[in-house]
C-alpha positions as CSV (number, residue, x, y, z in Angstrom):
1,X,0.0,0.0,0.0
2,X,2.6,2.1,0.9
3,X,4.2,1.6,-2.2
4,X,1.4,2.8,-4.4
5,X,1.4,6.5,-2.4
6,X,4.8,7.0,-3.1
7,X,4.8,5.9,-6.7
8,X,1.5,8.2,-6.6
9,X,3.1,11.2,-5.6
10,X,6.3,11.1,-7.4
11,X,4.2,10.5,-10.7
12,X,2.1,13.6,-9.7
13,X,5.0,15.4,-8.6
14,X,7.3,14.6,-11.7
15,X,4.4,15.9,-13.9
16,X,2.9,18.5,-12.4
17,X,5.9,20.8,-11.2
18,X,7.3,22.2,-14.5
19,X,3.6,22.8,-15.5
20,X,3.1,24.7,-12.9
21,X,6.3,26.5,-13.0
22,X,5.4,27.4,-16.5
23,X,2.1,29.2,-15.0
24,X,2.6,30.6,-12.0
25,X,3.3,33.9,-13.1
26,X,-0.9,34.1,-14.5
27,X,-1.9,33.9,-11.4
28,X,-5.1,36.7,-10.9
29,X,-6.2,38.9,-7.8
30,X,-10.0,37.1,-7.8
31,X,-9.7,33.1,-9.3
32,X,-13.2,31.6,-11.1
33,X,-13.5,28.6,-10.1
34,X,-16.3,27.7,-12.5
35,X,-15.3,24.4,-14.8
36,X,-14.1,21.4,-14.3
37,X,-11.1,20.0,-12.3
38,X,-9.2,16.2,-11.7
39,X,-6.5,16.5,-8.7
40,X,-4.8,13.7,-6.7
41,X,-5.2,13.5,-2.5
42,X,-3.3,11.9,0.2
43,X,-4.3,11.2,4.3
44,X,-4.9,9.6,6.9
45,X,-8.1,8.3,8.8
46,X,-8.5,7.0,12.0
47,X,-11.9,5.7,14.2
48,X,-13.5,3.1,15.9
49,X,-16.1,0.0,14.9
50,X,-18.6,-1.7,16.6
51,X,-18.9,-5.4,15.8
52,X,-22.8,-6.7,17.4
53,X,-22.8,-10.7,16.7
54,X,-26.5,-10.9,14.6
55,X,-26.4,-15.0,14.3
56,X,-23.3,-17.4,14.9
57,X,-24.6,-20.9,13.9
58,X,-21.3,-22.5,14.0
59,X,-20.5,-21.8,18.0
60,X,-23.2,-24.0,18.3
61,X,-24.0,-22.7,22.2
62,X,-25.8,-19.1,23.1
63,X,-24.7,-16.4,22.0
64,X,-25.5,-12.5,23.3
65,X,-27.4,-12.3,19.5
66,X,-27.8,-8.3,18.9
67,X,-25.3,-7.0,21.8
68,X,-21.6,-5.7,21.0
69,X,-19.2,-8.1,21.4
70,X,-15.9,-5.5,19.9
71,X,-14.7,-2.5,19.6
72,X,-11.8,-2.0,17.6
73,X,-9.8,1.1,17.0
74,X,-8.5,1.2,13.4
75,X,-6.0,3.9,11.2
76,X,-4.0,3.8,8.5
77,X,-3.2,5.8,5.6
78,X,-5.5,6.2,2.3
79,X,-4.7,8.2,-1.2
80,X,-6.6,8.6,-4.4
81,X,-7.9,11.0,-7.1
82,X,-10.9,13.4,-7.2
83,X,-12.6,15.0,-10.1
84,X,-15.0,17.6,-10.1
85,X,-16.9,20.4,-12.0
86,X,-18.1,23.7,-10.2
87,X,-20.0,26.2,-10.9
88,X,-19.8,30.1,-9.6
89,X,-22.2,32.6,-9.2
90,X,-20.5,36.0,-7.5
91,X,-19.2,34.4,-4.0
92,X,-21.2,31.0,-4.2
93,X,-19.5,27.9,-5.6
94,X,-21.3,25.3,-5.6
95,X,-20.1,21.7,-7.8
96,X,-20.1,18.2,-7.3
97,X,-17.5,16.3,-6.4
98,X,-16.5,12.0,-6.6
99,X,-13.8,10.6,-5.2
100,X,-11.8,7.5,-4.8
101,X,-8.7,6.0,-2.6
102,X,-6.5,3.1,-1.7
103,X,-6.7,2.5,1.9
104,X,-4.6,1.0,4.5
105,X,-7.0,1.6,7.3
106,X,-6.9,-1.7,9.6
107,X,-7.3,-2.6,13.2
108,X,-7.9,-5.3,15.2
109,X,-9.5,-6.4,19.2
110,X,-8.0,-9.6,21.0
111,X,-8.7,-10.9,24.2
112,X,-9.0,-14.7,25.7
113,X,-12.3,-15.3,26.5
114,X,-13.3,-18.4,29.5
115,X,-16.5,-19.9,29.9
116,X,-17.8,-23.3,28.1
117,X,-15.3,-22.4,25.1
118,X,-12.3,-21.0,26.5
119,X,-9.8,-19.6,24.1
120,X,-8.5,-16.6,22.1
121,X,-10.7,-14.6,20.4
122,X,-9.9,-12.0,17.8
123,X,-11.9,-9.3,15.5
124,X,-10.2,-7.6,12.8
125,X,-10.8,-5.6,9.2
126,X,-8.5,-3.8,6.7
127,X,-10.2,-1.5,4.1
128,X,-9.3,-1.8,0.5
129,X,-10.7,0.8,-1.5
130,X,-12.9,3.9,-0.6
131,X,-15.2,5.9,-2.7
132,X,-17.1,9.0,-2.1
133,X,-19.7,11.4,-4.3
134,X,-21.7,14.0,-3.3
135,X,-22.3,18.0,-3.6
136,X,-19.9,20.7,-3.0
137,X,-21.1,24.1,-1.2
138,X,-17.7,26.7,-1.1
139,X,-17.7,30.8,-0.2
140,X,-15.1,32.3,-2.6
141,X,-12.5,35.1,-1.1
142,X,-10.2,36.5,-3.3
143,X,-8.3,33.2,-4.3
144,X,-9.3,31.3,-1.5
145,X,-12.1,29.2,-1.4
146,X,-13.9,28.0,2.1
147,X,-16.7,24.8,1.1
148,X,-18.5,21.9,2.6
149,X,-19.5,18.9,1.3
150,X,-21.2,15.5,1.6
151,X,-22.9,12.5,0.2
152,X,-22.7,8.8,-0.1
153,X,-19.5,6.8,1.1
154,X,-18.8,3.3,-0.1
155,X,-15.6,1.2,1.2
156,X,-14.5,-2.4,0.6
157,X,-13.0,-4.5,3.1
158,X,-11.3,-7.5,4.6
159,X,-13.1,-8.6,8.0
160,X,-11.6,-11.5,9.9
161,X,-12.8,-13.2,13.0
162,X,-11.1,-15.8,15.2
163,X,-13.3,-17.8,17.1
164,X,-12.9,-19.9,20.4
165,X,-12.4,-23.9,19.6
166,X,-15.5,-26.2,18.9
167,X,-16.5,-29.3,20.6
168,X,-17.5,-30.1,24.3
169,X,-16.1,-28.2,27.0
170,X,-13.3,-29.5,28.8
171,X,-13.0,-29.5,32.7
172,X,-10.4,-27.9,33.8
173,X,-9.6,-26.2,30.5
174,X,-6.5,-27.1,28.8
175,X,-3.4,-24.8,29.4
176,X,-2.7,-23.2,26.4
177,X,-5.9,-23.8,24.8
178,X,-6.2,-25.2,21.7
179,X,-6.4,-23.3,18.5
180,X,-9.5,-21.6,17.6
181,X,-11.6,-21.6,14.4
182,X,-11.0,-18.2,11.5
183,X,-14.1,-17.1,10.0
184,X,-13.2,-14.2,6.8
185,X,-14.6,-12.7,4.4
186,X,-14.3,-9.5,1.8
187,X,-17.7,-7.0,1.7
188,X,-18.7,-3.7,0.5
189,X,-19.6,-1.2,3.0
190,X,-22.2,1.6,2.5
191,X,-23.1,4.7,4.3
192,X,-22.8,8.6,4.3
193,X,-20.2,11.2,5.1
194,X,-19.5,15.5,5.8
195,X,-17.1,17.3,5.5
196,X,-15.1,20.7,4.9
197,X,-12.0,22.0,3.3
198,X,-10.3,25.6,2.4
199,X,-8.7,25.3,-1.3
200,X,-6.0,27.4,-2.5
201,X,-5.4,29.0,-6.1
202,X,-1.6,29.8,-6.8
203,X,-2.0,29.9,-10.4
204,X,-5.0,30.3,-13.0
205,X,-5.3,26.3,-12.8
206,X,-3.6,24.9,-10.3
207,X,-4.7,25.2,-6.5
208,X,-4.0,23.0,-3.3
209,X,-6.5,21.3,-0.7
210,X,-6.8,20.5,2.9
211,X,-9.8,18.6,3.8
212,X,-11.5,17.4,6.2
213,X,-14.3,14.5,6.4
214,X,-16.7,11.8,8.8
215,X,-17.4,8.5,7.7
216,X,-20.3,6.7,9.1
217,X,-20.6,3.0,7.3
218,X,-22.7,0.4,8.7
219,X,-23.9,-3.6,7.3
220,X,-24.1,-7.0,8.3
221,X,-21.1,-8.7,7.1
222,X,-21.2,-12.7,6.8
223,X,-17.9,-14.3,7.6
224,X,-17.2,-17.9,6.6
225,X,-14.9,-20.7,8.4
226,X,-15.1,-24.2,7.3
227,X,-17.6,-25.9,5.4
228,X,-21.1,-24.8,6.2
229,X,-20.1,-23.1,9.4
230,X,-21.0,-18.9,9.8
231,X,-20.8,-15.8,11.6
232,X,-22.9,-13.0,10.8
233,X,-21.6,-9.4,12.7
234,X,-23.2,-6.3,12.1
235,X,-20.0,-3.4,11.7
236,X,-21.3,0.2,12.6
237,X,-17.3,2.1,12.2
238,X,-17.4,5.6,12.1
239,X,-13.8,7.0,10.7
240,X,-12.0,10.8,10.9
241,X,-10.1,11.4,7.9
242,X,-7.6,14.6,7.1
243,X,-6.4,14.9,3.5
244,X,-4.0,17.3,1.4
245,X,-4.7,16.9,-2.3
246,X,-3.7,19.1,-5.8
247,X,-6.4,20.0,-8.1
248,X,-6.0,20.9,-11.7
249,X,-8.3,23.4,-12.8
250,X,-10.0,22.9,-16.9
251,X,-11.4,26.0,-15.9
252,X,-10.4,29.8,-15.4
């Protein structure tokens, strides 16, 4: 993952430098920002999940079916490409705006867990990808431009569980305890997100981005172990993310 930013950036960077060298010296006291515009972004997010077990047929014992049973923290770094088009009327800017990036957000919650089925115990995800698309709202000062935005959020991830072993207890539990059963799976999260940046204009097409945006995505995720064996989880996550990004401007 970490590979791709940097190959990312220095791409960007390699092209994007002499071009802007070239028109830096066009730059105007007021910028239009009407037109349309593809840039490139880099962050990082950071948040927490909830992970409430909906049905887990292969424990084969009760369950606490609708209560949270985790709560990991994740992070990690994402970076994409945006394109956009906007439209200005006086002050008002007002455009719509998709997105999408490679993510490295992951975490993960372990503890040993006694009872009938003692054993370690683990729940963990990594996101893949992330989209985003919504509308853009932005109050233009000079060459600055001051916006919020939001819409509908979709992300693709890994979710792993590690369950306690199967079989009848054992009394007194064996010391360590055995190996416990992987449940996994890959799904596509949906749900919604807000945010708000200030952009930059140093030239009549280039301008610079920091951004800020909440993630709230929420389904039932199916994970599946061995042959006909299941564990349904519902993941609620809600995830911070700050990004700097570069936008060319068609535009202006």
């Amino acid at each position: 993952m970490k590979k791709i930013l940097v190959a990312v950036a220095l791409v960007v960077s390699g092209v994007s430098v002499p071009a802007m060298a070239a028109d830096m010296d066009t730059t105007s006291s007021s910028t239009d920002w009407s037109g349309k515009y593809l840039g490139v972004h880099g962050g990082y997010g950071f948040g927490s999940q909830d992970w409430t077990l909906i049905d887990n047929p292969g424990e084969g014992i009760p369950q606490p079916l609708g209560e949270v049973v985790a709560n990991p923290h994740v992070s990690g770094v994402l970076g994409g490409a945006q394109a956009g088009i906007n439209w200005q009327r006086g002050n008002i800017v007002f455009g719509l705006e998709g997105e999408f990036s490679f993510s490295g957000i992951n975490g993960s919650e372990a503890r040993f867990s006694g009872g009938e089925k003692p054993g370690p115990r683990e729940w963990s995800s990594e996101m893949n990808w992330l989209a985003m698309v919504g509308p853009r709202l932005g109050y233009a000062s000079g060459n600055t431009l001051f916006y919020a935005k939001g819409g509908l959020a979709i992300a693709n991830q890994d979710a792993y569980h590690l369950g306690a072993y199967g079989g009848p207890p054992v009394v007194p539990a064996p010391d360590p305890a055995p190996a416990g059963r992987s449940y996994e799976n890959t799904e596509t999260q949906y749900g919604m997100f807000i945010g708000a940046g200030i952009e930059q204009a140093f030239s009549s097409h280039w301008s610079g981005k920091v951004e800020y945006n909440y993630l709230n995505l929420s389904n039932n995720v199916e994970l599946w172990g061995k042959p006909d064996n299941s564990a349904i989880f519902g993941i609620d996550q809600g995830i911070h993310v700050v990004k700097v990004g570069l936008n060319y401007r068609f535009g202006g």
